[in-house]
Each structure stands twice: as structure tokens, then as C-alpha cells.
MMTF fields as JSON, N, C-alpha, C and O atoms, coordinates in Angstrom:
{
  "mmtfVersion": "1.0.0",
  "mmtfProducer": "UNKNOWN",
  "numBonds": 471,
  "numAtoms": 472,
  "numGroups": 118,
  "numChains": 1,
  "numModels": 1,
  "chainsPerModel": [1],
  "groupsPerChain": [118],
  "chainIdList": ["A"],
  "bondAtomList": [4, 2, 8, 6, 12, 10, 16, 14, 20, 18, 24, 22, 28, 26, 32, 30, 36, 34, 40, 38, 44, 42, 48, 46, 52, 50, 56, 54, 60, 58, 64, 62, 68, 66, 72, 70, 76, 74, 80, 78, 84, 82, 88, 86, 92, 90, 96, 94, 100, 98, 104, 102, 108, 106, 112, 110, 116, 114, 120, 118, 124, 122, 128, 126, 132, 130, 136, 134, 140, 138, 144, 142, 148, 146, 152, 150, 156, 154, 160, 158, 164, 162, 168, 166, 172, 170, 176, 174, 180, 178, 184, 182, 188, 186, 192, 190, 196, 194, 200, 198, 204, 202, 208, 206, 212, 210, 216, 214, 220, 218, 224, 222, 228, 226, 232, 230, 236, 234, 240, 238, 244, 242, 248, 246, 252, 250, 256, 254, 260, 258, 264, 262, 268, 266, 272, 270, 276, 274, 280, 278, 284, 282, 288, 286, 292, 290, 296, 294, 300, 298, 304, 302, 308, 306, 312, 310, 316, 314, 320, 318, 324, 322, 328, 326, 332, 330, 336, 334, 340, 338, 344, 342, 348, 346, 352, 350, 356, 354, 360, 358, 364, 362, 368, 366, 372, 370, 376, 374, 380, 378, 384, 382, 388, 386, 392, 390, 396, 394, 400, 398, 404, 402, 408, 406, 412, 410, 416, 414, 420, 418, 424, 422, 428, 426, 432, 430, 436, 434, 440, 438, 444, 442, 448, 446, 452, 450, 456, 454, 460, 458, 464, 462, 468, 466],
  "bondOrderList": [1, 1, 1, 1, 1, 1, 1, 1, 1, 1, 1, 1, 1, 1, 1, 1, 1, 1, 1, 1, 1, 1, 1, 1, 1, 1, 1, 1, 1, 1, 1, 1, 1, 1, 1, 1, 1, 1, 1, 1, 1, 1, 1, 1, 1, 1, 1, 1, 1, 1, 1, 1, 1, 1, 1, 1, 1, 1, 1, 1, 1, 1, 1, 1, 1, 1, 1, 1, 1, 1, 1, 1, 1, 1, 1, 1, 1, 1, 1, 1, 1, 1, 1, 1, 1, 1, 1, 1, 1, 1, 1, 1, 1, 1, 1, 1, 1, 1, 1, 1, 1, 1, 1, 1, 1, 1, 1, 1, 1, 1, 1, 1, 1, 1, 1, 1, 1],
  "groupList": [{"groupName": "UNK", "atomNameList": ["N", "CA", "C", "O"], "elementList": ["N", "C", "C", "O"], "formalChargeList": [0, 0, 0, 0], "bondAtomList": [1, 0, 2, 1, 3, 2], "bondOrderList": [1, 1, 2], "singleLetterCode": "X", "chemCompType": "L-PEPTIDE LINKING"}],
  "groupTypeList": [0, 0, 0, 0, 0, 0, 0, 0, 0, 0, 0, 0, 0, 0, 0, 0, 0, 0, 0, 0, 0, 0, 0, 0, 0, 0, 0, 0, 0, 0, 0, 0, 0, 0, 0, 0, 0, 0, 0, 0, 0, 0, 0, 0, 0, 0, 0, 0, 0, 0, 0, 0, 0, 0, 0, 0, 0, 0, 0, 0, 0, 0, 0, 0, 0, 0, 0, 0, 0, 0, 0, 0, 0, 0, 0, 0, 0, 0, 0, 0, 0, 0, 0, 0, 0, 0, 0, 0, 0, 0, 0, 0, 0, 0, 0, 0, 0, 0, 0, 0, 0, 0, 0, 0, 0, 0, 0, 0, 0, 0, 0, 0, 0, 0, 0, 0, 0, 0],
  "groupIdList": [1, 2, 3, 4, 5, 6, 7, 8, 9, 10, 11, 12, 13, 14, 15, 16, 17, 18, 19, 20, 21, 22, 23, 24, 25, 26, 27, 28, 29, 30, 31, 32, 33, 34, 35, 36, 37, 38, 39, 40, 41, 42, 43, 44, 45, 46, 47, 48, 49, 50, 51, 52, 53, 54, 55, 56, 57, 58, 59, 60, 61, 62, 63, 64, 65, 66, 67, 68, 69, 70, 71, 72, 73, 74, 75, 76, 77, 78, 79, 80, 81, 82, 83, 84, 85, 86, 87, 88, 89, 90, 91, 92, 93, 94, 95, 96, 97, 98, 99, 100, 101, 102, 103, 104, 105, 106, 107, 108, 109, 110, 111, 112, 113, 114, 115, 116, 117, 118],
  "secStructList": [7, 7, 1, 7, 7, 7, 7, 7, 7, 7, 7, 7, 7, 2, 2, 2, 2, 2, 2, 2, 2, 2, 2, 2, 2, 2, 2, 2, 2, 2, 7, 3, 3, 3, 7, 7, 5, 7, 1, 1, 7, 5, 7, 7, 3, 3, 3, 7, 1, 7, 7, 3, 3, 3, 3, 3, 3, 3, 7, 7, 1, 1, 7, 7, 3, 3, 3, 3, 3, 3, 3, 7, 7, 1, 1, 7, 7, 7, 7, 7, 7, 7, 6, 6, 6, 6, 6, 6, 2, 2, 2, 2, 2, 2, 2, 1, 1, 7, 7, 7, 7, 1, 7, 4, 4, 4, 6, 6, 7, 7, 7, 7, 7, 7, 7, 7, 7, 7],
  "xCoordList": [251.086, 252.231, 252.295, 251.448, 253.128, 253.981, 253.584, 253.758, 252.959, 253.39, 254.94, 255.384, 255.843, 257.145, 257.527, 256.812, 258.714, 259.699, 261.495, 262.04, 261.932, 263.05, 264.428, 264.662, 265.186, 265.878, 267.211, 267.522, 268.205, 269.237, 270.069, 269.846, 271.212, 271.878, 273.473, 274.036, 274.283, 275.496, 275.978, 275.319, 277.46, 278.056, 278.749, 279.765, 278.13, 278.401, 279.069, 279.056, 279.877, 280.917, 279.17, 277.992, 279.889, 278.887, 278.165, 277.049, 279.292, 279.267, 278.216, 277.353, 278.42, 277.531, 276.104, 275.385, 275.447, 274.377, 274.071, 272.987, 275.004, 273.772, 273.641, 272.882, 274.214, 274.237, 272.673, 271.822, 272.568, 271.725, 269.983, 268.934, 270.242, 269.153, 268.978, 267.85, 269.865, 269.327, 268.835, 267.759, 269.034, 268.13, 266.88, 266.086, 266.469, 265.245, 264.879, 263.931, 265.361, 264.804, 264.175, 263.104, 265.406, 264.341, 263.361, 262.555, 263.453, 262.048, 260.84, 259.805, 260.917, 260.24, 259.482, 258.285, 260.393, 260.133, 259.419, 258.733, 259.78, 258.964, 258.228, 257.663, 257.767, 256.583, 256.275, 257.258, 255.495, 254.711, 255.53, 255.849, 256.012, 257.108, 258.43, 259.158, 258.484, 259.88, 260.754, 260.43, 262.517, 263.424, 264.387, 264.983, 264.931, 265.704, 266.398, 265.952, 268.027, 269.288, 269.87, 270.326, 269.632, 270.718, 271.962, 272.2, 272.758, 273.517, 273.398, 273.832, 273.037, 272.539, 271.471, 271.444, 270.595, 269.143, 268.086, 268.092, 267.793, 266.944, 265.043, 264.239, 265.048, 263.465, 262.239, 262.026, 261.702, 260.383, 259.277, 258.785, 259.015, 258.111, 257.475, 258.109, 255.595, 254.617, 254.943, 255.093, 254.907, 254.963, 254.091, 254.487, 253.06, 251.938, 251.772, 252.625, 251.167, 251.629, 251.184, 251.395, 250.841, 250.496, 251.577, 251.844, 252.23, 252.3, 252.43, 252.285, 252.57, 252.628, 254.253, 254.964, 254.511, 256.04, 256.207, 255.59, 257.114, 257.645, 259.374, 260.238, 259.497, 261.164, 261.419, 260.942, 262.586, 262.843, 264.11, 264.796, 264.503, 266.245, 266.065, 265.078, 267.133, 266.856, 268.748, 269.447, 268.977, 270.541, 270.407, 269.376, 271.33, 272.102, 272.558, 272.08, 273.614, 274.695, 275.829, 276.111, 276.254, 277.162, 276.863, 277.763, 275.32, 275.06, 273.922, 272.786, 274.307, 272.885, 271.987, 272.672, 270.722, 270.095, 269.289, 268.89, 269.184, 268.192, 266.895, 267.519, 265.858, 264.83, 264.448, 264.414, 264.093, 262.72, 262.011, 262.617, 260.781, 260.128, 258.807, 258.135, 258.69, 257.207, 256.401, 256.886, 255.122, 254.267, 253.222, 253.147, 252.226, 251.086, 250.504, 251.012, 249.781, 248.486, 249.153, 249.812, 249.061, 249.19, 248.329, 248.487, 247.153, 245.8, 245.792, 245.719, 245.874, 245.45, 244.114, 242.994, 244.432, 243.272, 241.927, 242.491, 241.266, 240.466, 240.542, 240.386, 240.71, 240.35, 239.12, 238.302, 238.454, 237.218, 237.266, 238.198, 235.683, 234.991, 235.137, 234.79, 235.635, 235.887, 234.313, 233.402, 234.298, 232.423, 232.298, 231.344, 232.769, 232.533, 231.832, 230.731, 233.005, 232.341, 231.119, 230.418, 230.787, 229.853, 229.115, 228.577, 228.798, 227.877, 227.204, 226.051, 228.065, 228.016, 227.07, 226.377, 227.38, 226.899, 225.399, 224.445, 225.45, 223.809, 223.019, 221.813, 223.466, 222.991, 222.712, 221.543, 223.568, 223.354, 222.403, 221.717, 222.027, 221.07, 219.716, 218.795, 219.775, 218.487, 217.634, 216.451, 218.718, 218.468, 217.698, 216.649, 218.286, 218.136, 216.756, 215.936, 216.757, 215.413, 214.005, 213.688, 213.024, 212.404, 211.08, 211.261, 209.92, 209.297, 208.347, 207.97, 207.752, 207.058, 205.448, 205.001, 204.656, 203.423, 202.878, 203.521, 201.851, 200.773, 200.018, 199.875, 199.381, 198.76, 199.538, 200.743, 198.777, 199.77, 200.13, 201.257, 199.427, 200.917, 202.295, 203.234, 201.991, 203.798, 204.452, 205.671, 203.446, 204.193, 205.442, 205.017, 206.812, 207.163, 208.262, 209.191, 208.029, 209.067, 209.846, 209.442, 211.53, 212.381, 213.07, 212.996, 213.781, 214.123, 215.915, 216.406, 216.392, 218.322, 218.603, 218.023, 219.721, 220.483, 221.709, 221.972, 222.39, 223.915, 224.99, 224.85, 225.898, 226.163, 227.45, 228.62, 227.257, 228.22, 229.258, 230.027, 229.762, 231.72, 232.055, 231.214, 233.504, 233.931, 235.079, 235.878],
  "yCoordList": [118.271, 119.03, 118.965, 119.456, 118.463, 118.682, 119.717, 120.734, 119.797, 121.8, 122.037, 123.185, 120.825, 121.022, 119.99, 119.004, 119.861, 118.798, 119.595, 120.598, 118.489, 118.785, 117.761, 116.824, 117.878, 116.767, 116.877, 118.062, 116.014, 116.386, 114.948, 113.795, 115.571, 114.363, 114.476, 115.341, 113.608, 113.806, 112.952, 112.114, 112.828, 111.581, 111.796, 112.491, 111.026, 110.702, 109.419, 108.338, 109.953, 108.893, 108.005, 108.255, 107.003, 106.271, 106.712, 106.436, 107.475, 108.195, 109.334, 109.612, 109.958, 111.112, 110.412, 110.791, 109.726, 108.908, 108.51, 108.837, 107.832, 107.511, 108.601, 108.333, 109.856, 111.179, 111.599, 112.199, 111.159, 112.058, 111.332, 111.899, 109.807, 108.675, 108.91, 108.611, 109.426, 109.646, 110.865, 110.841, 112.096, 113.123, 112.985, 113.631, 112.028, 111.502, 110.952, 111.5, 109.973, 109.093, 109.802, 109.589, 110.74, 111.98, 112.419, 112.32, 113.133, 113.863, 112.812, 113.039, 111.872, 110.864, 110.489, 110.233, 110.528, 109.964, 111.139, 110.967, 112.214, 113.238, 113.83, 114.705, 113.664, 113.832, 115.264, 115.935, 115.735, 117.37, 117.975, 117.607, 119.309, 120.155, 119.985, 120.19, 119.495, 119.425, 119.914, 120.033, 120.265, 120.585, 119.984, 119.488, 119.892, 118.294, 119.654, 120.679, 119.225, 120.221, 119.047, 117.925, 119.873, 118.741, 119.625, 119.751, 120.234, 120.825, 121.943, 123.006, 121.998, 123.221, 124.305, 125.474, 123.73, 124.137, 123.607, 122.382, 123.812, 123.502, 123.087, 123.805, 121.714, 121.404, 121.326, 120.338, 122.212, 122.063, 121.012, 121.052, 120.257, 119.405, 119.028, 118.567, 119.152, 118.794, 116.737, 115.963, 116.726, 114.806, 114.06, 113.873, 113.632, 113.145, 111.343, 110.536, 110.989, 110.304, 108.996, 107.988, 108.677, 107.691, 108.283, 109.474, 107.043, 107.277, 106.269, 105.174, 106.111, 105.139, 105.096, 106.062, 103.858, 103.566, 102.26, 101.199, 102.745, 101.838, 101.634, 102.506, 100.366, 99.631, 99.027, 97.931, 100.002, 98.939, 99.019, 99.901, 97.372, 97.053, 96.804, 96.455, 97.093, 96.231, 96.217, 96.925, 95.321, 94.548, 94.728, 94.584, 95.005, 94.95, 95.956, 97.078, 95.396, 95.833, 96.386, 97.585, 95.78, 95.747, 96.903, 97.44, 97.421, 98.079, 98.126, 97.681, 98.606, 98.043, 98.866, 99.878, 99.266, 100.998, 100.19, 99.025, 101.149, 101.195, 102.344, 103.393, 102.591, 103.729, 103.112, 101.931, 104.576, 104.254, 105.199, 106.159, 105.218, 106.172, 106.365, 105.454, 107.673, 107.586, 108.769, 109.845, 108.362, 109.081, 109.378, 108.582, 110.771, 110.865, 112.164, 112.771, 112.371, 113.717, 115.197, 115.189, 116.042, 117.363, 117.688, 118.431, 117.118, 118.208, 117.003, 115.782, 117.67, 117.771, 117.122, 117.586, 116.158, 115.042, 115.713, 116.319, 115.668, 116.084, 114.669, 113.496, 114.942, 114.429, 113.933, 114.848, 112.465, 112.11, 112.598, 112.715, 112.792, 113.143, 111.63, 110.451, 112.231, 110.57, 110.453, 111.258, 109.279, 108.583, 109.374, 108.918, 110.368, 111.163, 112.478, 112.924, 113.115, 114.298, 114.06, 115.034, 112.718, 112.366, 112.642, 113.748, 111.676, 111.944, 112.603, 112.333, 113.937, 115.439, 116.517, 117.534, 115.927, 116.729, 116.439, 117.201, 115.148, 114.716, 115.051, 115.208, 115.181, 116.16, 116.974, 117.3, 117.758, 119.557, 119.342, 120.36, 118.354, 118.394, 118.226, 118.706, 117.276, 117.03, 118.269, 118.607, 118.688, 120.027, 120.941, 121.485, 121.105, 122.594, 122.044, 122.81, 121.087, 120.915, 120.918, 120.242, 121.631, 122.785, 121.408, 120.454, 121.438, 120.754, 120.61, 121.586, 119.147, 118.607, 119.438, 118.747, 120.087, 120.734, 120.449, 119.879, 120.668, 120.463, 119.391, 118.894, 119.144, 117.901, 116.949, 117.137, 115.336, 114.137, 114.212, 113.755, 114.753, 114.675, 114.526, 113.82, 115.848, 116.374, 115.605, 115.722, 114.218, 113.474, 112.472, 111.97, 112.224, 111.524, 111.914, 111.172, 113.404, 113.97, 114.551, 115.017, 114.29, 114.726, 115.984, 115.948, 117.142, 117.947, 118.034, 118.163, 117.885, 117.523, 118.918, 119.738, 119.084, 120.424, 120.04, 119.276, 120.664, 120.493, 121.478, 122.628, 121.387, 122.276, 123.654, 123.278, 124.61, 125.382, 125.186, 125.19, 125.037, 125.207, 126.365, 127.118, 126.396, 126.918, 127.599, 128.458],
  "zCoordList": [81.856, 82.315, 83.841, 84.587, 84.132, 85.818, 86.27, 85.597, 87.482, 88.358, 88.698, 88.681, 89.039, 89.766, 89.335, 89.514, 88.658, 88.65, 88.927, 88.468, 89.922, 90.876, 90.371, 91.134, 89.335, 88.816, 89.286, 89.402, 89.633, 90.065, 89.728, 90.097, 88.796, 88.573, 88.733, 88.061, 89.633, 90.106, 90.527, 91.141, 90.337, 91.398, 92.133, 92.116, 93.135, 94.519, 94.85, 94.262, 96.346, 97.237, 97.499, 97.241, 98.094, 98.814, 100.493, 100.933, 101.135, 101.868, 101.705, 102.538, 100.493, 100.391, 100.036, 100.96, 99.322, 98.814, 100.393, 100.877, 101.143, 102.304, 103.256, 104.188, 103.284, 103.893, 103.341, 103.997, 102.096, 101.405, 101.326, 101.019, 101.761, 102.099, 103.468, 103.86, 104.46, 105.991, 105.851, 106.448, 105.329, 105.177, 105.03, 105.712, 104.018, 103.336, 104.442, 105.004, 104.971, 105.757, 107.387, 107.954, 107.81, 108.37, 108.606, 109.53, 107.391, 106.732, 106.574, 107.202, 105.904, 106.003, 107.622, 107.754, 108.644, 109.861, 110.861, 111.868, 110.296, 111.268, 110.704, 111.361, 108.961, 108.419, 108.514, 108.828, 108.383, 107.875, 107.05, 105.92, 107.874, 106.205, 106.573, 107.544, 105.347, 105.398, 104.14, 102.958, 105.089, 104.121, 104.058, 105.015, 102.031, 101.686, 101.362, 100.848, 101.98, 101.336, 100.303, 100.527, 98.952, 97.499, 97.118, 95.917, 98.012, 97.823, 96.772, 97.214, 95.788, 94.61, 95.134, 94.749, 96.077, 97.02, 97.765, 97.892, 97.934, 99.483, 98.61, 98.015, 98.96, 98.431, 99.575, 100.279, 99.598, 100.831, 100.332, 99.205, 101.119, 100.869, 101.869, 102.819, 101.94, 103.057, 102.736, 101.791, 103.826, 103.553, 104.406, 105.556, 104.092, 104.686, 105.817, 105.45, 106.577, 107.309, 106.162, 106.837, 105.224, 104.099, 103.187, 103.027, 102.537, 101.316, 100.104, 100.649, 99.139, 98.252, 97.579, 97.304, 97.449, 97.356, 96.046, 95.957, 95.277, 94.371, 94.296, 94.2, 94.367, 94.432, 93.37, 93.075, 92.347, 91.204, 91.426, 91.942, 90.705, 90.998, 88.615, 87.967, 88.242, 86.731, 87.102, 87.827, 86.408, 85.971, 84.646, 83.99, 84.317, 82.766, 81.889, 81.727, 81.294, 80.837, 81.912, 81.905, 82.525, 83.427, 84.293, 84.938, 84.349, 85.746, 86.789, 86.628, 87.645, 88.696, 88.535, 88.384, 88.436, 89.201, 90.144, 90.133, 90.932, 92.001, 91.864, 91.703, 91.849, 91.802, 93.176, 93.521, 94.057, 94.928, 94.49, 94.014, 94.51, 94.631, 95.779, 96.263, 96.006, 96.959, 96.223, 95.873, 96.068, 95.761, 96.921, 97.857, 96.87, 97.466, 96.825, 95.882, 97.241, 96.604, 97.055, 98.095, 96.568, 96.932, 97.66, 98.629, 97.262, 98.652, 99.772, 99.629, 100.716, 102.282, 102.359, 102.146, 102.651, 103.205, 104.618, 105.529, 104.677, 105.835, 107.13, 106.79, 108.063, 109.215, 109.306, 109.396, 109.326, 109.189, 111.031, 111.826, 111.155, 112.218, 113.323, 113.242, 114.023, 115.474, 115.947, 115.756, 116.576, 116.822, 117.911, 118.541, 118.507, 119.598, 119.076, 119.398, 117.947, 117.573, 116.618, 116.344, 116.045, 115.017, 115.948, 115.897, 117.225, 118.348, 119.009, 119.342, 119.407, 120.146, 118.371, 118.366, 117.608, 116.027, 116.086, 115.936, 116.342, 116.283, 117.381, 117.192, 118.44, 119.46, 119.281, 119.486, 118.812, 118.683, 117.529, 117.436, 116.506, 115.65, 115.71, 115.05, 116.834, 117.746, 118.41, 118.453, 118.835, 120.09, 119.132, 119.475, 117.834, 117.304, 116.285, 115.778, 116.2, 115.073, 115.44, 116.418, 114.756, 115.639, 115.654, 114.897, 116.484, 116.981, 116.033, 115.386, 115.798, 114.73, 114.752, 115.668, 114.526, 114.067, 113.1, 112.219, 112.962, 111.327, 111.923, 113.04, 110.179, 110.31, 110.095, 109.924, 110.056, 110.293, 109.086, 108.897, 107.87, 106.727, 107.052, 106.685, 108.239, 108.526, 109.073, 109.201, 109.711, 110.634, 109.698, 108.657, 110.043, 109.645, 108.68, 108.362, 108.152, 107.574, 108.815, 109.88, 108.121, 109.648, 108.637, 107.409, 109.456, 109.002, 109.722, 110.844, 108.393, 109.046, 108.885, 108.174, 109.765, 109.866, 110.39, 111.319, 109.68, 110.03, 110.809, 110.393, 111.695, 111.709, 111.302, 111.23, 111.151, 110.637, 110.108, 111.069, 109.362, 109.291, 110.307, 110.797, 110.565, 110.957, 109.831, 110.207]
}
């Protein structure tokens, strides 16, 4: 089962269809949240800087369709860590890991620590 399905079926001038593809195309171009007016109501949609896209044309019986579609994930991707903050992490991991003691058993085991979430 779907969480949301948004269906809207109507005809349109050609005028209105590419009124209604530059909206998209918009939203598309300035990405994060966005709002699609379909004349009936207003669709909010987060739109991510990736996405996945399918183009079908089929002919026959004396008509054209066109589908586009774009797909992507509902959850919010994380920001991988840049080689700077990986860097400055292992520092602060260095700093804080407490100084090797015992006997030489102990030698050689390292003790990782990570730090906090925020």
C-alpha cells in the first residue's frame, strides 16, 4: 500500500500543460520544499538534489502518450563527513584516548571512541 498517491486527470490547452511543466521544472531547479499548484490544490513536496527519472513515449491506436516520471526516497539522506571533518574527528579521538598502561599484554590493543552526536 502507497502512503500518498496524488492523481489528477484533465484536459488541458497546450498552453496550460506547458504552464504546468514550467512549474515542475521550477521546483525541480530550486530543489528542497516545494509547492506544485494543480488547480484543485496545492502538493508540497521535499525534492532532493538526485533523482531517478523514467521517459516513456508508446504510439498506437491513433495516440501519442508521453509519461515522465521521477522517482527518489522519502528519507533524507545524511551528509557523508568531508576529509576535513573525518580529520579534526580523529584528532579529537587521539586527544581523548586515555594513555596505554599495564602489562605488554595491553600493548597493542587500541581503544576507539567516537564522538558524541549532537
Amino acid at each position: 500500500m502507497k502512503d500518498l498517491k496524488f492523481e489528477q486527470k484533465r484536459s488541458l490547452s497546450r498552453v496550460e500543460a506547458a504552464d504546468q511543466l514550467s512549474a515542475l521544472a521550477d521546483a525541480l531547479r530550486e530543489g528542497g520544499e516545494a509547492e506544485l499548484d494543480f488547480g484543485s490544490g496545492t502538493l508540497s513536496l521535499r525534492i532532493p538534489d538526485d533523482l531517478h527519472s523514467e521517459m516513456e513515449v508508446e504510439i498506437g491506436n491513433g495516440e501519442i502518450e508521453l509519461e515522465i516520471e521521477f522517482k527518489w526516497p522519502t528519507a533524507r539522506k545524511r551528509a557523508a563527513p568531508s576529509a576535513t571533518t573525518a580529520a579534526a574527528q580523529e584528532a579529537v579521538t587521539r586527544k581523548s584516548a586515555p594513555a596505554k598502561t599495564g602489562s605488554g599484554a595491553d600493548r597493542g590493543k587500541s581503544v576507539k571512541r567516537t564522538a558524541a552526536k549532537k
